[in-house]
ZASEKE-379859 format. One line per 10 residues: their letters; for each residue x, y, z of C-alpha. Coordinates in steps of 0.5 Angstrom, whole numbers, padded with zeros to 4 digits, m for minus. Example, Ala and Ser with C-alpha at 12.3 -4.5 7.8 and 13.67 -1.06 7.14 Angstrom:
! residues 2
AS) 0025/m0009/0016; 0027/m0002/0014
END
This chain:
! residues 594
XXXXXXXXXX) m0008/m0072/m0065; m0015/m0074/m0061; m0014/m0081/m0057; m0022/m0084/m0057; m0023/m0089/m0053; m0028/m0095/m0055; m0030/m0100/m0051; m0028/m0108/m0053; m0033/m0112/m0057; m0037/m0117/m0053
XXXXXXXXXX) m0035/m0124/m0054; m0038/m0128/m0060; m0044/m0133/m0059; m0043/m0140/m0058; m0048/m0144/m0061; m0045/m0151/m0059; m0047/m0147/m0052; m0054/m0145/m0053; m0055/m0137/m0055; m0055/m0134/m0048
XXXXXXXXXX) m0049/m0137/m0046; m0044/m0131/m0047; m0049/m0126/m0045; m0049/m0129/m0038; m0042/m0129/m0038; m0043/m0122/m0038; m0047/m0121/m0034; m0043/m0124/m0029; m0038/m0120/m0030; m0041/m0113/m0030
XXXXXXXXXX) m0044/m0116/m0023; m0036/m0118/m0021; m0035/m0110/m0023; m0040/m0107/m0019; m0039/m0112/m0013; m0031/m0109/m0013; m0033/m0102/m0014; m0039/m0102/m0008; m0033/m0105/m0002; m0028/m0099/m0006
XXXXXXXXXX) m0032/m0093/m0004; m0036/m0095/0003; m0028/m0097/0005; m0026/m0090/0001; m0032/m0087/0006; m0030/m0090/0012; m0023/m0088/0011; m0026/m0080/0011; m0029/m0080/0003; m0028/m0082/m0003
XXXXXXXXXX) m0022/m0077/m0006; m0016/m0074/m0001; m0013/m0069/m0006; m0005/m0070/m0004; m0001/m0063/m0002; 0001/m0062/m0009; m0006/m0063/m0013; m0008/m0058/m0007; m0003/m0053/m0008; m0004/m0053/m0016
XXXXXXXXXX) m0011/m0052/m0015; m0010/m0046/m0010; m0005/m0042/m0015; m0010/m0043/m0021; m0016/m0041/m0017; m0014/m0035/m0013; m0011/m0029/m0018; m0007/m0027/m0012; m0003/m0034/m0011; m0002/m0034/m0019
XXXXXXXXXX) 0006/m0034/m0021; 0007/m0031/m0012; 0009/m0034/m0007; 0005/m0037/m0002; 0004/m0042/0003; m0002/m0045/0007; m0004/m0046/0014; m0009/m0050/0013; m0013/m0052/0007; m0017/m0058/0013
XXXXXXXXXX) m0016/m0064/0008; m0012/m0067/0013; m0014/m0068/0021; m0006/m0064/0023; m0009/m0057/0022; m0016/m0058/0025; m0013/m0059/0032; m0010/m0052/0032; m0018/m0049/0031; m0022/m0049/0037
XXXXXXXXXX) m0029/m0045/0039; m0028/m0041/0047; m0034/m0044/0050; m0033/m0039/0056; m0030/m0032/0057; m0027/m0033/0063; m0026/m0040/0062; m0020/m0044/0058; m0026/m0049/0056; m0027/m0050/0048
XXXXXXXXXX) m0030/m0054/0044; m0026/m0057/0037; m0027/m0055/0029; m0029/m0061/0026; m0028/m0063/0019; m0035/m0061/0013; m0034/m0065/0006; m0041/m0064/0004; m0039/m0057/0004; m0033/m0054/0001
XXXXXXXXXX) m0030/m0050/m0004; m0030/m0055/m0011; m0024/m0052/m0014; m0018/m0054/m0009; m0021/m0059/m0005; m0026/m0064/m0002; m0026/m0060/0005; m0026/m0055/0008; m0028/m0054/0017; m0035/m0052/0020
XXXXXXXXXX) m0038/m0048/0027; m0043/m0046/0029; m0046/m0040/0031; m0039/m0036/0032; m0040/m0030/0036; m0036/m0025/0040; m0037/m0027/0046; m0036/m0035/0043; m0030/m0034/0037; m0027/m0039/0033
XXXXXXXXXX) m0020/m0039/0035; m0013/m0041/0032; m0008/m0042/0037; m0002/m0041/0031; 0003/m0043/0038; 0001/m0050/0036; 0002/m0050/0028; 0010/m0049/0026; 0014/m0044/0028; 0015/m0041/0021
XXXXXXXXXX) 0007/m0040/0022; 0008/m0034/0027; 0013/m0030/0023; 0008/m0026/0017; 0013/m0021/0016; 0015/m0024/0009; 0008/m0024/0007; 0004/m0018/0004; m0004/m0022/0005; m0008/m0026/0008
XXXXXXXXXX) m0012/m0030/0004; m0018/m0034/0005; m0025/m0037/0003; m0031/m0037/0008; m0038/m0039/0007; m0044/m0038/0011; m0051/m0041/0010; m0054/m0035/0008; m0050/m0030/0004; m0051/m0022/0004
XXXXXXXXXX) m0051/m0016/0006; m0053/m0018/0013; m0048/m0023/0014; m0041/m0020/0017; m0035/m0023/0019; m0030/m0020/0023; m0023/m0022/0023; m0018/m0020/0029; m0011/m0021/0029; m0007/m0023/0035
XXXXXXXXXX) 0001/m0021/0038; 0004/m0022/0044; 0007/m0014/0045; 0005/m0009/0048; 0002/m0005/0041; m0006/m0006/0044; m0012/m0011/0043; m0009/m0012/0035; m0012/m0011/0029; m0019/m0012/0027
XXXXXXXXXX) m0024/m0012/0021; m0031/m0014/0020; m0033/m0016/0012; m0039/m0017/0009; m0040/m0024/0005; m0044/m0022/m0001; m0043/m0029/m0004; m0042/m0037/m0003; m0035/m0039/m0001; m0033/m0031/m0002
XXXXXXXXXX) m0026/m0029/m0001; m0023/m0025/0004; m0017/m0022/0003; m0013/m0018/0009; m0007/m0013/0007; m0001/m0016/0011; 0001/m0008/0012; m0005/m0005/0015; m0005/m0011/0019; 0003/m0009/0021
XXXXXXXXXX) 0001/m0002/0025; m0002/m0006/0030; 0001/m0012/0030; 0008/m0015/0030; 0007/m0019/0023; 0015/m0024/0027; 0010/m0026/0033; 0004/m0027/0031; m0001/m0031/0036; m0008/m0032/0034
XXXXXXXXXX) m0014/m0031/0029; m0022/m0030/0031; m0027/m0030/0027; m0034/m0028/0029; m0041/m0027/0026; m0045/m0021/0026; m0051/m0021/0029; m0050/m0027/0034; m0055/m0033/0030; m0056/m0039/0033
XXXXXXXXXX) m0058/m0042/0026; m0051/m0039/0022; m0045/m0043/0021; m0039/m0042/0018; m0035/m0046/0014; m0027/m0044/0012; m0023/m0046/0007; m0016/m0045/0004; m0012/m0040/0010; m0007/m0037/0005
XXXXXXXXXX) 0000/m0032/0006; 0002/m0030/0000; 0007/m0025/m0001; 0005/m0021/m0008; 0010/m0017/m0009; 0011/m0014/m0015; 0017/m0010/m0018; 0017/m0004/m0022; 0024/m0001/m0021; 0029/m0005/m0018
XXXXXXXXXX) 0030/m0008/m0012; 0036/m0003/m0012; 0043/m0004/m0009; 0046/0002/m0012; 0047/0007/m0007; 0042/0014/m0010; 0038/0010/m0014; 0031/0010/m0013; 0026/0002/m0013; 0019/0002/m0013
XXXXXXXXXX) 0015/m0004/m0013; 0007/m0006/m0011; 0006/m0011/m0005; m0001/m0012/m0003; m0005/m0007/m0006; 0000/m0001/m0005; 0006/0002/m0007; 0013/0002/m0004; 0018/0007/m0006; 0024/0006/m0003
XXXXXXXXXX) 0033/0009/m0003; 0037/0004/m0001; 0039/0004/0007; 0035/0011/0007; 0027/0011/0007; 0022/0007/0004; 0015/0011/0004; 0009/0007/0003; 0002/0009/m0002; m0004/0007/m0001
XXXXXXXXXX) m0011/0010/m0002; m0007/0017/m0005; m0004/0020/0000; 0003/0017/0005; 0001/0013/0008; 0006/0010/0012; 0014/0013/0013; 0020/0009/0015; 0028/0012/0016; 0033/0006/0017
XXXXXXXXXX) 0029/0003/0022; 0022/m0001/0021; 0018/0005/0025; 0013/0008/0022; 0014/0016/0023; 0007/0018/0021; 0001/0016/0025; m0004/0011/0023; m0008/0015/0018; m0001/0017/0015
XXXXXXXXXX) 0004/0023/0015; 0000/0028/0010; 0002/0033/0007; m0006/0035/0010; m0012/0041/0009; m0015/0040/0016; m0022/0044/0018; m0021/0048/0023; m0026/0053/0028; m0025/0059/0026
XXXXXXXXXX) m0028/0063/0033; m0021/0058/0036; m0016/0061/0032; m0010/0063/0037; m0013/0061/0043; m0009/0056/0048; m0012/0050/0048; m0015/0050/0041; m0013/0043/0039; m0014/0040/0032
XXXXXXXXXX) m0015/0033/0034; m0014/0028/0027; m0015/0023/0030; m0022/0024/0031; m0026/0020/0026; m0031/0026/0025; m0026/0031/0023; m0028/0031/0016; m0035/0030/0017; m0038/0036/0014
XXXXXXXXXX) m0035/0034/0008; m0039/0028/0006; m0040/0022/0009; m0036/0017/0005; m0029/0019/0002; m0028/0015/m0006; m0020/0015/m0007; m0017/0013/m0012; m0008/0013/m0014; m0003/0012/m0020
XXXXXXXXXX) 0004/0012/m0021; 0005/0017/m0026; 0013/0016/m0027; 0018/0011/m0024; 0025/0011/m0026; 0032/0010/m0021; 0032/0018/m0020; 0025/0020/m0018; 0018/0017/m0018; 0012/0022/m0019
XXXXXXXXXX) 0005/0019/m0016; m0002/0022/m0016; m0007/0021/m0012; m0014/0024/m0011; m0020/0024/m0005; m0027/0025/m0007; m0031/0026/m0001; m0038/0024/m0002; m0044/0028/0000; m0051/0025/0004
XXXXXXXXXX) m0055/0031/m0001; m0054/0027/m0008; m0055/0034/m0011; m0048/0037/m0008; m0042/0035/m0010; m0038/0034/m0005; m0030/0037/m0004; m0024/0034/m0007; m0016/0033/m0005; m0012/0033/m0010
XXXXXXXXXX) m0005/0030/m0008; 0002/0030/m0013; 0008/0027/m0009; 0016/0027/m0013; 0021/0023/m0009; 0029/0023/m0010; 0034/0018/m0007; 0037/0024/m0003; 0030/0024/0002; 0027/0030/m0002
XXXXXXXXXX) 0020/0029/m0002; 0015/0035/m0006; 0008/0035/m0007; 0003/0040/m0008; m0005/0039/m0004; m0010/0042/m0009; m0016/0042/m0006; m0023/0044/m0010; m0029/0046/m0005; m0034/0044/m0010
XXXXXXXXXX) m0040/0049/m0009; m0038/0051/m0003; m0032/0050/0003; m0037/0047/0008; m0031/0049/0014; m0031/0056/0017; m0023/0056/0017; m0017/0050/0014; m0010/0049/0016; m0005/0045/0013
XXXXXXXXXX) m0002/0039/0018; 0002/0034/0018; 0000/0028/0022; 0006/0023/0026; 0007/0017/0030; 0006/0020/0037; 0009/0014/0040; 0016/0016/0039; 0018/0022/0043; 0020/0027/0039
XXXXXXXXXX) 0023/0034/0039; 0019/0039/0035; 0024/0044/0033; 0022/0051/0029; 0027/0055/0024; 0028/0062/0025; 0024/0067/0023; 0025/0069/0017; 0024/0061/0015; 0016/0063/0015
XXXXXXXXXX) 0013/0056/0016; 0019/0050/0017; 0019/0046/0023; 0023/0038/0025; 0020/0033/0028; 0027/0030/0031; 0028/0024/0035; 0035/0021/0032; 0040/0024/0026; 0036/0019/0022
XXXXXXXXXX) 0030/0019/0024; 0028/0026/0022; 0023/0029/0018; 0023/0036/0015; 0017/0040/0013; 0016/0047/0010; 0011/0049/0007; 0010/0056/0003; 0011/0063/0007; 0005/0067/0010
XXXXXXXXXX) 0005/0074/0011; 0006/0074/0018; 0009/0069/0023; 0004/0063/0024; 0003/0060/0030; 0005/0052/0030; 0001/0048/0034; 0003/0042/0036; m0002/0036/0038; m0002/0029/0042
XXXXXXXXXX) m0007/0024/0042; m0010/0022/0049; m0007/0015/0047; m0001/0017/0043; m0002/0014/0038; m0003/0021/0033; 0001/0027/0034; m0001/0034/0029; 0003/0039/0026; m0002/0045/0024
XXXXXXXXXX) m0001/0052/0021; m0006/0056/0019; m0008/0057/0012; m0008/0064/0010; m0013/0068/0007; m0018/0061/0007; m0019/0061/0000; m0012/0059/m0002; m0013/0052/m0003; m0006/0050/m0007
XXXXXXXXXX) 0000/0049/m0003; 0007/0047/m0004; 0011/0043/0001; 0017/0040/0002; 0018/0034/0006; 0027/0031/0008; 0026/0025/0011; 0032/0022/0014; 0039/0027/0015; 0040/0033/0014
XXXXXXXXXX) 0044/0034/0007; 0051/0037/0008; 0049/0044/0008; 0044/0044/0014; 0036/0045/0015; 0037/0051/0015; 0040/0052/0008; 0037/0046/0005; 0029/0051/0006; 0032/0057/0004
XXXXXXXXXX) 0035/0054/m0003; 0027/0052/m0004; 0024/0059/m0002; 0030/0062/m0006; 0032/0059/m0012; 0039/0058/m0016; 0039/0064/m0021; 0040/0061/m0027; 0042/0065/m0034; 0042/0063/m0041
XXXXXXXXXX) 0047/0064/m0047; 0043/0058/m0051; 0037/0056/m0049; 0033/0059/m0044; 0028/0058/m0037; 0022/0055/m0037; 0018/0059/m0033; 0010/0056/m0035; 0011/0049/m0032; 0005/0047/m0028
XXXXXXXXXX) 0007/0047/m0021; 0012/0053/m0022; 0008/0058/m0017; 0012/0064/m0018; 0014/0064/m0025; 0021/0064/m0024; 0023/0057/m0028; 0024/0053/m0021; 0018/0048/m0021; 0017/0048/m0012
XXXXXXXXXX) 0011/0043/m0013; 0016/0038/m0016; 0023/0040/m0013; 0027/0043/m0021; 0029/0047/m0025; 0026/0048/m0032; 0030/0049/m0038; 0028/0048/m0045; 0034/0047/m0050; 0034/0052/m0057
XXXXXXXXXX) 0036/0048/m0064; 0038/0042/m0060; 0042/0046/m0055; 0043/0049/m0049; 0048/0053/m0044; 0047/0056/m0038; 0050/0059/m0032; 0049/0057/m0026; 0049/0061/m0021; 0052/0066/m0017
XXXXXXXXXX) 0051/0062/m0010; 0048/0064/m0005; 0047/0060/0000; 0050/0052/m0002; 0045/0048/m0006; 0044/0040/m0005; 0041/0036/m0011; 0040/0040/m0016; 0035/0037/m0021; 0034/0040/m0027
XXXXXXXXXX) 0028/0038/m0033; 0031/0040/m0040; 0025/0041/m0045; 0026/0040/m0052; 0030/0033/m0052; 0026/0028/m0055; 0024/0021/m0051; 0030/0017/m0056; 0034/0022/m0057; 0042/0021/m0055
XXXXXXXXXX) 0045/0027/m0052; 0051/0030/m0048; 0051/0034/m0042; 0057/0036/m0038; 0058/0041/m0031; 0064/0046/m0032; 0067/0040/m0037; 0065/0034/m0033; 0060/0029/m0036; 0053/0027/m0033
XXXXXXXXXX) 0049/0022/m0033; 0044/0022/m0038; 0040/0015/m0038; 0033/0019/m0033; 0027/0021/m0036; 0021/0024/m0033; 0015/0021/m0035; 0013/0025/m0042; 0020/0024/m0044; 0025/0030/m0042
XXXXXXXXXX) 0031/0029/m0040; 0033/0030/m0032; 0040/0032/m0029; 0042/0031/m0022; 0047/0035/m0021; 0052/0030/m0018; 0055/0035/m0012; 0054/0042/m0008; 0054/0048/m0011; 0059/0053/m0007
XXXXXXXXXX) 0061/0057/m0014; 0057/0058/m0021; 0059/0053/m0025; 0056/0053/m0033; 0052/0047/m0037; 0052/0045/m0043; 0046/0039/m0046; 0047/0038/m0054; 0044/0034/m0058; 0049/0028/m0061
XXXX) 0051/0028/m0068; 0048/0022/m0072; 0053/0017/m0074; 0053/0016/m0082
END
């Protein structure tokens, strides 16, 4: 029930008093009050303002005002209520010189919803940045690893498209001059979030040093006012955290997608394509683009000569395709056996009457370090490179070795540093041998894995990517399974040879790593084999079993799991050994209980 406050009645009249007698005792106590409340706030203004929220109000406010904060968690290294964090601010007056000036306190400007203050500079340049010295805060404050985003909110006196701020992040290594990025501050008090993962490529996130800030252009009349300097660790799980060996865990950390086997990988998506490629150890396999699979342009009229390079790294390569790129991704399928993600690049064209080309990606990852994907580009209306090539692109820090399979393996190469740190790609074969071309960046940071696309129109391909060791049978065996698959005959049943992604009609899906069987009157059996060479990981897609429906599966009489589901609901067996001799299976539908 709603309370309603109603104020005390003013005391009766006196007439032995005279008639005023009780209204100047009001008078005079309505006086007294404000007398009490004008001392209160000039000591509440000269103590710093009239309200200081507590750290408790002020974390509340934070994760009720940022949707990123909201149900994560999170911690603050500065929120400027109070005077400690200010100290740790300063404005380098000189670039030679340690000489600096400290942030002061605004609470005339500051953003209302999660607090009464927020730090001031003026005029903040490249040559003269804000600084926070993060050595002089707590030492967890150096250590983000744990976090996915930094987050806070700026303010400048006249927001738009004009007005640019730049962050640089800090670390005391050996990776280069740290990471940096210029926003544009639209709006009063915008927040400016920052992926902690982008972040990581170029700094070490257990050891950082310091954050700048600058504006651009450099103004004598701008100022800029923080407020809220946030971590936040927003991981999202979809799948998992898993501890079973075998099983796949997928979860979503600022803004990308995190797809990981236990004591194995973990790959990182964003923007559509593999972005980011760790065996066992936390480096990155790919360079700081991404791994691929790619369609890169080349010079036709350089094909084959010696020092014909395909530099990926260079911010123009694709710039006869368009002058801006709109990507999209989506996790199509997700479970502890295998997760299937899309992704698209749509390239924008300067002549708005052309539509710019497409790439068009489809990954499906399996525990074991199989990766499949399919690159299908579309030309639109018209190819605008006089050759294409497809490349994988990795870190060229790590000192690899570059090994090519025999011949009649058409195109396979390894990138090889440890037994665990190694990545296998093949991609379809060629009619001739195609020459690998091996590429390096002048700084390292990039090295190219590139091979002809043959003829140029041929803009679908298949690829199949291990990543981690080799599986029991050998590189070798574990391409010449993917080329040539395991034949299969069935008595119940049959093979599904028009699956989207199967490119030989054959009933083995080469952009998705399985077989494709359908059952008949809820039935199936099949035999497997003969085997030529071992087979690892056989995955196989049974149609025609419905999404809730219970069915039996057995190998020559032992029983498989039956619980995984691809992402219209159909069965998908993992075959739990190497094939080394036929064996039979068997799938059929449970009887109904009565």
């Amino acid at each position: 029930m709603n309370k309603i406050w109603v104020p005390d009645p003013l005391p009766p009249v006196d007439a032995r008093r005279g008639p005023f007698q009780g209204q100047r005792a009001v008078l005079v106590t309505c006086f007294r009050c404000f007398v009490l409340a004008t001392i209160t706030l000039l000591l509440g203004c000269a103590e710093g303002g009239p309200q200081v929220w507590t750290p408790t109000e002020i974390r509340a406010a934070q994760r009720q005002s940022y949707p990123d904060a909201a149900g994560n968690r999170f911690v603050a290294l500065a929120d400027f209520e109070q005077d400690a964090p200010l100290t740790a601010f300063s404005v380098s007056e000189s670039e030679s010189e340690e000489a600096s000036v400290p942030a002061r306190r605004d609470r005339s400007r500051y953003r209302h919803e999660t607090g009464r203050a927020s730090m001031r500079v003026d005029a903040p340049n490249v040559a003269h940045p804000l600084v926070l010295d993060l050595g002089t805060l707590a030492p967890s404050a150096r250590d983000w690893s744990d976090y996915t985003l930094l987050l806070f909110s700026a303010d400048v006196a006249s927001p738009g498209p004009d007005a640019r701020l730049t962050v640089h992040v800090l670390s005391e290594d050996d990776r280069g001059p740290g990471w940096e990025r210029t926003f544009v501050l639209h709006r009063p008090w915008q927040t400016v979030r920052v992926d902690l993962a982008e972040v990581g490529n170029a700094v070490d996130l257990k050891n950082v040093s310091a954050i700048r800030w600058w504006l651009e252009p450099p103004n004598d009349a701008l100022r800029l006012n923080l407020d809220d300097l946030l971590l936040i660790d927003d991981t999202r799980w979809i799948v998992g955290p898993s501890t079973t060996d075998g099983h796949l865990s997928v979860s979503v950390r600022g803004g990308r997608l995190h797809v990981a086997s236990r004591d194995r990988f973990e790959l990182t998506f964003a923007d559509g394509v593999l972005e980011r490629v760790s065996a066992i150890l936390p480096t990155s396999i790919a360079a700081p683009q991404g791994l691929g699979p790619w369609l890169l342009p080349a010079d036709a009229n350089r094909l084959g000569d010696t020092d014909f390079v395909v530099a990926c790294d260079d911010p123009e390569i694709f710039a006869s395709w368009g002058r801006a790129v709109r990507s999209s991704q989506r996790l199509v399928e997700h479970s502890t056996a295998r997760v299937v993600v899309d992704g698209e690049w749509e390239f924008i064209s300067s002549d708005t009457d052309r539509r710019g080309p497409r790439l068009i990606w489809r990954y499906t990852v399996y525990p074991n370090g199989n990766v499949f994907c399919r690159l299908l580009a579309d030309p639109a209306d018209n190819w605008p490179a006089s050759a294409s090539g497809v490349g994988l692109t990795y870190n060229g820090r790590i000192p690899w070795t570059v090994e090519s399979l025999p011949r009649e393996v058409a195109r396979a190469a390894i990138l090889r540093r440890t037994e665990s740190e190694t990545v296998l790609w093949a991609t379809e074969p060629a009619t001739t041998r195609p020459r690998l071309y091996d590429w390096i960046s002048a700084d390292r940071n990039a090295g190219c894995l590139f091979y002809v696309q043959e003829p140029l129109d041929a803009l679908d391909s298949v690829h199949y990517l291990r990543i981690g060791p080799s599986g029991p049978s050998g590189d070798h065996a574990m391409v010449q399974s993917w080329l040539d698959p395991l034949s299969i005959t069935c008595s119940s049943g049959r093979v599904r040879g028009d699956q989207p992604g199967d490119r030989n009609h054959d009933g083995f899906n080469e952009s998705e790593g399985c077989y494709e069987l359908e059952m008949t009157d809820h039935v199936l059996r099949a035999e497997l084999g003969p085997i030529a060479p071992a087979y690892d990981h056989v995955v196989l897609r049974i149609h025609g079993a419905r999404p809730n429906e219970r069915v039996t599966a057995a190998l020559s009489g032992r029983l498989l799991g039956t619980d995984a589901r691809d992402a219209n609901g159909n069965l998908l067996l993992t075959l739990p050994e190497t094939l080394r001799s036929p064996k039979v299976l068997e799938v059929f539908r449970n009887p109904r209980r009565r």
